[in-house]
Backbone as CSV, one residue per row, in Angstrom:
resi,resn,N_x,N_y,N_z,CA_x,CA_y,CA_z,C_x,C_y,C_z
1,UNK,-2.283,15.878,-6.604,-1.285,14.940,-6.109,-0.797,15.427,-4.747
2,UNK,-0.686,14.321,-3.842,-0.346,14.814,-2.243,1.394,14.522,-2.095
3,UNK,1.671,15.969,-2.256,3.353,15.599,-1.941,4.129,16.480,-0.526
4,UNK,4.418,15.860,0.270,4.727,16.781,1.832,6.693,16.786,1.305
5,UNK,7.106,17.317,2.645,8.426,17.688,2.300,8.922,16.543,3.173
6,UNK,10.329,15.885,2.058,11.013,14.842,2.703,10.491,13.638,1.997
7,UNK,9.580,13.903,1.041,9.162,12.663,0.000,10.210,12.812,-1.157
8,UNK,10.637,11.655,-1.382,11.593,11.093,-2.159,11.171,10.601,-3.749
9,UNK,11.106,10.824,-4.557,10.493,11.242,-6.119,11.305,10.866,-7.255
10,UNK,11.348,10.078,-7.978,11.775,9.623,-9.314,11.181,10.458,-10.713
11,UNK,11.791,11.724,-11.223,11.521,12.418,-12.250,11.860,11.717,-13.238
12,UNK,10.865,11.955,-14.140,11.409,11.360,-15.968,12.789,11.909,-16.857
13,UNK,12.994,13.040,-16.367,14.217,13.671,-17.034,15.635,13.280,-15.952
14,UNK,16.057,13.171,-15.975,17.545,13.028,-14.835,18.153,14.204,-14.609
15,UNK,19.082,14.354,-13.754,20.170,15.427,-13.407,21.084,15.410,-14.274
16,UNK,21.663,16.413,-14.381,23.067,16.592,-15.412,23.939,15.454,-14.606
17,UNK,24.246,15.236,-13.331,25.516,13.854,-12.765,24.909,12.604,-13.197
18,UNK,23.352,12.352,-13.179,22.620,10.891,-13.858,22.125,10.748,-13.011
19,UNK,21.099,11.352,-12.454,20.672,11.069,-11.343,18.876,11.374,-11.251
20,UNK,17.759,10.472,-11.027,16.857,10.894,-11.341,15.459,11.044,-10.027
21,UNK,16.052,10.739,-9.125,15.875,10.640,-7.688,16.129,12.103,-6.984
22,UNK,15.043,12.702,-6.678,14.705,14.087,-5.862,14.955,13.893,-4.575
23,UNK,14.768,14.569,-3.495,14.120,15.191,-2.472,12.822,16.812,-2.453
24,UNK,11.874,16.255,-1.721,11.372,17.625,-1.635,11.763,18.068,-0.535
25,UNK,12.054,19.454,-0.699,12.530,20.594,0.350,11.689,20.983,1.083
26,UNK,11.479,21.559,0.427,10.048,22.741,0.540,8.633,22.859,-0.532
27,UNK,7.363,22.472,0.002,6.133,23.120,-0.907,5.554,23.823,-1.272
28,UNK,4.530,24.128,-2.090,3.736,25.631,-1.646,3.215,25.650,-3.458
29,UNK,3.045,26.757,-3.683,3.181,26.810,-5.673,4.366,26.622,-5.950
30,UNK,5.454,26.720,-5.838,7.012,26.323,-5.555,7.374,25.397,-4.743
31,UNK,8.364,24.029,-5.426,9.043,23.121,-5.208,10.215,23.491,-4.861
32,UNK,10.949,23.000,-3.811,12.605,23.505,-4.174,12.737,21.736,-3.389
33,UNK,13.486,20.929,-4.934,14.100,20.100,-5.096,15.290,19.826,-4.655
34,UNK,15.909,18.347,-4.221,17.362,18.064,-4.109,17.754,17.251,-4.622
35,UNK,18.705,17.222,-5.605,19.512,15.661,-5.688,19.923,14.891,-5.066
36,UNK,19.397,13.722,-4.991,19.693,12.631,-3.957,21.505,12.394,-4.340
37,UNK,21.613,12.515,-5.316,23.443,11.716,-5.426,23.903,13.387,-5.300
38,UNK,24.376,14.448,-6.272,25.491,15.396,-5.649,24.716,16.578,-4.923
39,UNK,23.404,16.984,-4.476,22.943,17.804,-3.169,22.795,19.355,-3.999
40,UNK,22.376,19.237,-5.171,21.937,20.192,-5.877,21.021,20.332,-5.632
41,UNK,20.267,21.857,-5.294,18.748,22.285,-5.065,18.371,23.603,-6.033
42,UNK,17.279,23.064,-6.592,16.509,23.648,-7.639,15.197,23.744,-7.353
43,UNK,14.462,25.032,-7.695,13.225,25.211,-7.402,12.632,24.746,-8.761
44,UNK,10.687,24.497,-8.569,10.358,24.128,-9.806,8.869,24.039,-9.314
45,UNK,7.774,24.878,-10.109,6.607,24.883,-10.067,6.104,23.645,-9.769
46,UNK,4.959,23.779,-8.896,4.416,22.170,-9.203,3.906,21.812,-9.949
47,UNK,2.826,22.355,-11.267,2.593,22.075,-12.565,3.907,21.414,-13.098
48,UNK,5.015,21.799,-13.366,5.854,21.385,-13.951,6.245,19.621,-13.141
49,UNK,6.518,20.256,-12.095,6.956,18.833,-10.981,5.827,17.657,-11.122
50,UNK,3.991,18.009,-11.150,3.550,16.822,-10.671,3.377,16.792,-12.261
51,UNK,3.700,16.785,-13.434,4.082,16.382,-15.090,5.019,15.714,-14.784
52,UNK,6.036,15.923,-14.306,7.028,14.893,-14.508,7.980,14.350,-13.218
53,UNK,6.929,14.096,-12.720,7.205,12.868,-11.812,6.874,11.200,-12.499
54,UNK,7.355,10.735,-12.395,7.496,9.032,-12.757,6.621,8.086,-11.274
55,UNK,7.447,8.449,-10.258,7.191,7.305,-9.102,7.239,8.404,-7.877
56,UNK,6.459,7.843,-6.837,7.142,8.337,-5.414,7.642,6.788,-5.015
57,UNK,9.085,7.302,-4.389,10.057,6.390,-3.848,9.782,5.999,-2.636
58,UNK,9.568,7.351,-2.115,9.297,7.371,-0.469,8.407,8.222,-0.211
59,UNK,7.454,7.894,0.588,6.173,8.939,1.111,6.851,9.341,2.314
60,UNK,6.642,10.011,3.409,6.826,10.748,4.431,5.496,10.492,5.111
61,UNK,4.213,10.431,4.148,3.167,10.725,5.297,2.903,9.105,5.714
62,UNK,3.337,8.098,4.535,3.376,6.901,5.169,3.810,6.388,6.162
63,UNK,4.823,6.814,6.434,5.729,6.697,7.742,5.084,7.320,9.361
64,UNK,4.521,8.087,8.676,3.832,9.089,9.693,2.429,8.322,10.281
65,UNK,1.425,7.622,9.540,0.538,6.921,10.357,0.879,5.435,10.700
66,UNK,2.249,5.173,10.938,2.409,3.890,10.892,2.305,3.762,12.827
């Protein structure tokens, strides 16, 4: 799965505030995530991350060959 930083991500589980809408930070073998509603950042393998992702919201690289 192709995920750059600044792509916007709908996880299956939600945030503890209700919130199920990411940011990616940063990539690599390590994710470090943000909550789009209160700006919580959490790291998280990408095995774990590309399991439970639902949707991409927003691509970054789409924007990029436009």
């Amino acid at each position: 799965m192709k995920l750059n930083v600044g792509d916007i991500v709908r996880l299956r589980k939600t945030h503890p505030c209700g919130n199920a809408d990411f940011k990616i930070m940063r990539t690599g073998m390590d994710f470090r995530i943000e909550c789009i509603r209160c700006g919580h950042q959490t790291w998280i393998t990408r095995v774990k991350l590309e399991r439970n992702i639902k949707t991409i919201l927003h691509s970054e690289e789409s924007n990029n060959q436009e």
